[in-house]
C-alpha positions as CSV (number, residue, x, y, z in Angstrom):
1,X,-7.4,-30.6,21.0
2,X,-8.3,-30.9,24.8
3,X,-12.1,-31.6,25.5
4,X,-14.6,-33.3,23.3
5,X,-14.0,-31.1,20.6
6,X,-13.0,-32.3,17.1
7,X,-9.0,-31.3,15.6
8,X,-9.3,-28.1,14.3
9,X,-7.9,-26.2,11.3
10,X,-4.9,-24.1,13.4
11,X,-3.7,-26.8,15.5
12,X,-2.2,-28.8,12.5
13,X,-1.5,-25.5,9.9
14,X,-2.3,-21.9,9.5
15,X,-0.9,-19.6,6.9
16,X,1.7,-18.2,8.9
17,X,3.4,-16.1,6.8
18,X,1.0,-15.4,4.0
19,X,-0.9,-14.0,6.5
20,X,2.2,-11.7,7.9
21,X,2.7,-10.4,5.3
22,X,-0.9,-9.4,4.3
23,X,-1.3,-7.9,8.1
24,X,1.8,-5.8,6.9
25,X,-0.3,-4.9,3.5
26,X,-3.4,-4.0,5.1
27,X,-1.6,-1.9,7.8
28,X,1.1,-0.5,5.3
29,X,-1.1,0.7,2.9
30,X,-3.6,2.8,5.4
31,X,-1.3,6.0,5.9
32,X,1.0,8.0,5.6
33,X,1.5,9.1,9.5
34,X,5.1,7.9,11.7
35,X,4.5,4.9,13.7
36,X,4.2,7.0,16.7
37,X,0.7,7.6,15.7
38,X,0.3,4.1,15.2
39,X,0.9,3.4,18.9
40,X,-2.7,3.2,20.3
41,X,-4.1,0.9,16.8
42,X,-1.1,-1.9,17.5
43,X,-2.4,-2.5,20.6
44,X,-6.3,-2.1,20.3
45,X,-7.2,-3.0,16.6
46,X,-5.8,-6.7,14.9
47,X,-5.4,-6.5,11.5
48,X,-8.8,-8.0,9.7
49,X,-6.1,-10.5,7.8
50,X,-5.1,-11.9,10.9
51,X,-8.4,-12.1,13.0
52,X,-9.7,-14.1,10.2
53,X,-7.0,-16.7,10.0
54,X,-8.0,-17.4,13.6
55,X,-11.5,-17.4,13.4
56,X,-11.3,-19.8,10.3
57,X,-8.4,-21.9,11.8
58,X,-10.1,-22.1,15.2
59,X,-13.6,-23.6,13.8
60,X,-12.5,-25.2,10.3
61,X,-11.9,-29.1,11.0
62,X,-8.6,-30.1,10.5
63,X,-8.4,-32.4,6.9
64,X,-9.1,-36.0,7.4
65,X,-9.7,-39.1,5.0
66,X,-12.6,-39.9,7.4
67,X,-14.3,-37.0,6.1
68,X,-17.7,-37.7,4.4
69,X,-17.8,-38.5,0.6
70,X,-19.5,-35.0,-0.2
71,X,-15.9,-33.7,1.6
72,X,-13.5,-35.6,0.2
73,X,-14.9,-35.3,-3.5
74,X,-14.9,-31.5,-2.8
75,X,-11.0,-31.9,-1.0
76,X,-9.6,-35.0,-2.0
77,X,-6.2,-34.3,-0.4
78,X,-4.9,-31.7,2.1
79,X,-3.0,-29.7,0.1
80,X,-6.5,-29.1,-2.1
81,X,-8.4,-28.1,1.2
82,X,-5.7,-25.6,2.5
83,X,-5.6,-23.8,-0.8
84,X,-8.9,-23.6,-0.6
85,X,-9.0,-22.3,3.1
86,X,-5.6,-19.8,1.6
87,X,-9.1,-18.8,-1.2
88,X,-11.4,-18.0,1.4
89,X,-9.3,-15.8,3.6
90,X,-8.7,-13.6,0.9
91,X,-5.2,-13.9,-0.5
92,X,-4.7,-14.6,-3.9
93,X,-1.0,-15.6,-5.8
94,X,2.2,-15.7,-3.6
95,X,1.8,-12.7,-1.1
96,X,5.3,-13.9,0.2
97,X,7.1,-14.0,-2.9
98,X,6.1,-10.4,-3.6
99,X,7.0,-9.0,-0.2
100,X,10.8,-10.9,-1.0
101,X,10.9,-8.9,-4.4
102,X,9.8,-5.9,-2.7
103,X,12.4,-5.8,0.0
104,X,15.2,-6.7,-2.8
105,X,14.8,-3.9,-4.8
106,X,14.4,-1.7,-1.6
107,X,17.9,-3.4,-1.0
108,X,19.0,-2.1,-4.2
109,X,17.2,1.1,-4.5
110,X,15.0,0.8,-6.7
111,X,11.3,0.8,-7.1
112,X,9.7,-1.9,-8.7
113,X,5.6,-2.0,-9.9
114,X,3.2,-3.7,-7.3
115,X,4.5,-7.4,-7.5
116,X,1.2,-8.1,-5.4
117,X,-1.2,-10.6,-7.8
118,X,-4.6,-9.2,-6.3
119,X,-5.8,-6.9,-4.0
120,X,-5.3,-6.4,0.0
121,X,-6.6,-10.1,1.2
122,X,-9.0,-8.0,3.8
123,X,-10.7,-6.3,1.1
124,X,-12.0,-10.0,-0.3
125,X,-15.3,-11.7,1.1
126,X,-15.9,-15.7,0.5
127,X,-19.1,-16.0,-2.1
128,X,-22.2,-17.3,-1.7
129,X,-20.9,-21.2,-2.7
130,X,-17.8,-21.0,-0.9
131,X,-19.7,-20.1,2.5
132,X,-22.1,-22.4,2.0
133,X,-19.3,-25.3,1.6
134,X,-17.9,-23.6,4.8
135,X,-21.3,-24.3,6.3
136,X,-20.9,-27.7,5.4
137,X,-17.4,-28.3,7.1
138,X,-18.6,-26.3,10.6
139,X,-21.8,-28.8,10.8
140,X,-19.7,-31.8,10.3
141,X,-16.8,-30.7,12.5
142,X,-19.5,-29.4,15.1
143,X,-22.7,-30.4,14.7
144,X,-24.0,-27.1,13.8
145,X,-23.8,-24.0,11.7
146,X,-23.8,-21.7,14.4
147,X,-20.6,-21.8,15.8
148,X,-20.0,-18.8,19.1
149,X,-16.8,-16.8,18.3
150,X,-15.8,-15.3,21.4
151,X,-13.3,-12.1,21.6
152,X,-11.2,-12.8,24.4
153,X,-9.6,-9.3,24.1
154,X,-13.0,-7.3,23.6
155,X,-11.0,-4.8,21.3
156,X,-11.6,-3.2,18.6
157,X,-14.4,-5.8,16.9
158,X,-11.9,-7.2,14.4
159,X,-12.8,-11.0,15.8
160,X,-16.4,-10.3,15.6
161,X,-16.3,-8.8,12.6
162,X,-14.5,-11.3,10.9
163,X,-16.3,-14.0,12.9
């Protein structure tokens, strides 16, 4: 990262496509209308999916065996602190796997129960332990608690609202 800043979450890994294809979800699910009408909301409002991957990804320290012993007992490698990080965005099981099985029996012409292992990832808020551990990581990355989220795009307060 440029600046004094520490390494943060998105600049090493993000979700990429877990989080694809819960923005599809969340946006799929809402209605019924042709995507004319969706015109004005692709431009204006982010999916919440995706506005939280960037808030958390943007303020979340990167994983490092530097990290204080509180840290590492809670993440003792990488691959246990990005699960965790997949936890508190909302998506639970293998949202890609059940988009692939979706689209093959589309392919086929079929229709298949919801292959989906929990609900919309949007629809899920971190509890009380889980944003206090998030607490924890923003004062060690930053110093503080009370990070400023800025909304570059001043839409439709999905990065605030997330934030």
């Amino acid at each position: 990262m440029s600046g004094n800043g520490p390494r943060v979450l998105i600049e090493e890994w993000l979700p990429i496509a877990e989080v694809g294809v819960e923005s599809q979800r969340e946006r799929g699910a809402s209605s019924a209308l042709p995507p004319l009408y969706f015109l004005h909301v692709w431009w204006a409002r982010r999916p919440l999916i995706a506005s939280r991957a960037a808030v958390l990804g943007s303020t979340l320290p990167a994983w490092s065996e530097d990290w204080p012993e509180d840290l590492l007992a809670r993440f003792p490698t990488e691959k246990a602190y990005r699960e965790w990080v997949v936890h508190q965005l909302g998506i639970r099981g293998d949202p890609v796997a059940a988009y692939r099985q979706i689209r093959a029996a589309m392919e086929r012409g079929e229709r298949i129960n919801n292959p989906y292992e929990g609900p919309r990832a949007f629809t899920l808020t971190p509890d009380r332990e889980n944003l206090e551990l998030q607490r924890r990581l923003l004062y060690h990355a930053w110093g503080t608690e009370e990070v400023a989220v800025a909304d570059p795009m001043a839409g439709g307060g999905s990065i605030p609202l997330e934030a």
